[in-house]
N, C-alpha and C positions, 0 to 999 in steps of 0.2 A: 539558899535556893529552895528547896523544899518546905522552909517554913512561911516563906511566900506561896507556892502551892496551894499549901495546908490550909493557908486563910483565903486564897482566891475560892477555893474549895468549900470553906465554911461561911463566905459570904454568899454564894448561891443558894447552900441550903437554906438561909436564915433567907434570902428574899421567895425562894420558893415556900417555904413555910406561911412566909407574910401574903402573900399572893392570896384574893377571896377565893372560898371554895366555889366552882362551875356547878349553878344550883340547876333543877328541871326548869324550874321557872325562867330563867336567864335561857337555858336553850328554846326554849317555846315562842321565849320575846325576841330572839335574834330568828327564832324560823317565820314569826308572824311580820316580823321586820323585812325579811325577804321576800315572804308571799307578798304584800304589799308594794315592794316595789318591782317586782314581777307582775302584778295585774296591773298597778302604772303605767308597765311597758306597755302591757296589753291596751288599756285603755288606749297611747297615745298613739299604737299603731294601729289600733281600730279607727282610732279617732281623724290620723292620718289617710288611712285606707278611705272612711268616709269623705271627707275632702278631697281626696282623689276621686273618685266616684262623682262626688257634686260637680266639681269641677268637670268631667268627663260630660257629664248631661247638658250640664249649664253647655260647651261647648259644641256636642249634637245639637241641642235648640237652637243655640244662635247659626249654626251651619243652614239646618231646615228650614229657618227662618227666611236664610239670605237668600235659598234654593226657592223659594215662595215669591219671594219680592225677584229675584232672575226671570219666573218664570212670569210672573207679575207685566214686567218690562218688556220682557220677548213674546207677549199677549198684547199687549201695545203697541210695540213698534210693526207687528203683524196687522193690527188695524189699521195705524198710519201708512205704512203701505200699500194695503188695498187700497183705503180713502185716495191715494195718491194717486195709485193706478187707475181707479175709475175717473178720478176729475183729467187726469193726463188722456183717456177715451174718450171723455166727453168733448175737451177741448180741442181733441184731434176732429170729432164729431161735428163739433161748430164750425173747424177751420173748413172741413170737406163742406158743409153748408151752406156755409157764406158764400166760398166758390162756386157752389153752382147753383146760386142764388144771383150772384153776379155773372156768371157764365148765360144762365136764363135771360137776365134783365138787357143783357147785351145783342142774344139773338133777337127777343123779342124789338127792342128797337131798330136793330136796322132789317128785319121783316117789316114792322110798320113804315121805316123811312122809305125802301124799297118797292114794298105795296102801292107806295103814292108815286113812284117814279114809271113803274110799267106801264103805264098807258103810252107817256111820252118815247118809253123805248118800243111800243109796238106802233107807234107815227112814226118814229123813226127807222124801224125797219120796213114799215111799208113804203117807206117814202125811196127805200135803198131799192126796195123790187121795181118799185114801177120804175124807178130808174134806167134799172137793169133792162128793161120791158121798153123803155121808149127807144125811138132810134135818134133822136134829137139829143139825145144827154151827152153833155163835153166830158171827155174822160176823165179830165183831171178832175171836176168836180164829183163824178162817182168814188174816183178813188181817195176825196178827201172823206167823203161821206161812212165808206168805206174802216177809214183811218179811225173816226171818231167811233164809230160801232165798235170796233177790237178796243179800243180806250174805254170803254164803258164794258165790255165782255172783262179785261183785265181787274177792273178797280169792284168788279160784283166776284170775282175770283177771289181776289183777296179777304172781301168779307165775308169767306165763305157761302157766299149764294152761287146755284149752279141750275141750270138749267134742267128742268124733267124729261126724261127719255119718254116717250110716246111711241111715235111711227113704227109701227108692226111688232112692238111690245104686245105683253097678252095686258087686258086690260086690269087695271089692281084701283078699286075702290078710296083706295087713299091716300093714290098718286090723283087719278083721272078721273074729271069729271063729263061723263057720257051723255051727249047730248042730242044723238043718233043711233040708231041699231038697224042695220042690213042681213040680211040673209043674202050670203055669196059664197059659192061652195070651193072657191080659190082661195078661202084663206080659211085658216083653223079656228077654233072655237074662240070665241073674246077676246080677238084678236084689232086690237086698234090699226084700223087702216086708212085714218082722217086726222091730223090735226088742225083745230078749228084757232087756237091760241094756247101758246104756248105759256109751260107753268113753271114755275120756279120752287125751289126750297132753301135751307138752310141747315145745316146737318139733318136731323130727324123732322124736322120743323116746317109744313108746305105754307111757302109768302101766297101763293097762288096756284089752284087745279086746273091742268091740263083740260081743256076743251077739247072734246075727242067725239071719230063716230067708229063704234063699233063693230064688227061683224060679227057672227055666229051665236049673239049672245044665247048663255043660258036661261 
């Protein structure tokens, strides 16, 4: 047992002996061996660091970009809007137009259809006075005569034509046309107390001027 020892013991010495001696130089070349791969690290987490960085910008610009072209689009769809809205005024614009470009064309026609019919409705109401006025007139034919006036009062109603107010109105230039003037101290200034024939309109629209005689004018 111990001469086993003895040689496990003399085989260490002999390979420690055999072992190269640890020169300066070998420690120089194993510290220049680690500086080396310590500024490697360096390099590849600078190098990584860099690319993280690039990558960081690269991804700011493409954001900025998108935020350009967003802004881009919602600068467009803000003119397409207005443009919308102005042709959607304009169009309402044309509709209001055309209506009372047709509303116009409608009074104007039946003022001129009407214009041409009042002579025959003022024979026909004189023809109901003198009626009224004679003592020979059979009743029933008054009261047909009658019938046919209200028939033609209804169907000038419906077309909106209406008769002018006159008798003891004050006189208004653009209702009445004055074709008399009296001094009479019973009645007040420009005060129509004559109608000579009666005028008709149509909303704002006169088919025909009241014939009138005045008093008091100024």
């Amino acid at each position: 047992m111990c001469e086993m020892e003895n040689k496990e013991l003399k085989s260490e010495e002999t390979n420690i002996s055999e072992s190269p001696p640890v020169t300066e130089e070998a420690v120089e070349k194993e510290i220049s061996q680690e500086q080396k791969v310590e500024a490697q690290t360096e390099d590849n987490q600078a190098e990584n660091v860099q690319q993280d960085n690039t990558q960081s910008q690269e991804q700011e610009d493409t954001i900025e970009a998108l935020k350009k072209q967003l802004e881009e689009k919602e600068r467009e769809v803000e003119e397409y809007k207005s443009l919308c809205q102005q042709i959607a005024a304009d169009f309402d614009n044309y509709k209001k137009r055309i209506a009372k470009d047709k509303e116009n064309m409608y009074y104007e026609v039946v003022a001129d259809v009407i214009g041409k019919l009042l002579p025959i409705v003022d024979n026909f109401e004189r023809a109901i006075s003198s009626a009224k006025e004679s003592e020979n007139t059979n009743e029933e034919f008054l009261k047909g005569l009658e019938m046919i006036k209200k028939q033609i009062d209804d169907i000038f109603s419906k077309l909106g034509v209406e008769p002018i107010e006159a008798l003891n109105k004050e006189f208004d230039p653009y209702l009445h046309n004055a074709i008399m003037h009296v001094e009479d101290e019973r009645y007040g200034k420009n005060i129509v107390i004559e109608e000579f024939q009666k005028g008709y309109k149509i909303k704002d629209r006169v088919i025909r001027y009241s014939l009138v005689k005045v008093a008091n004018a100024n």
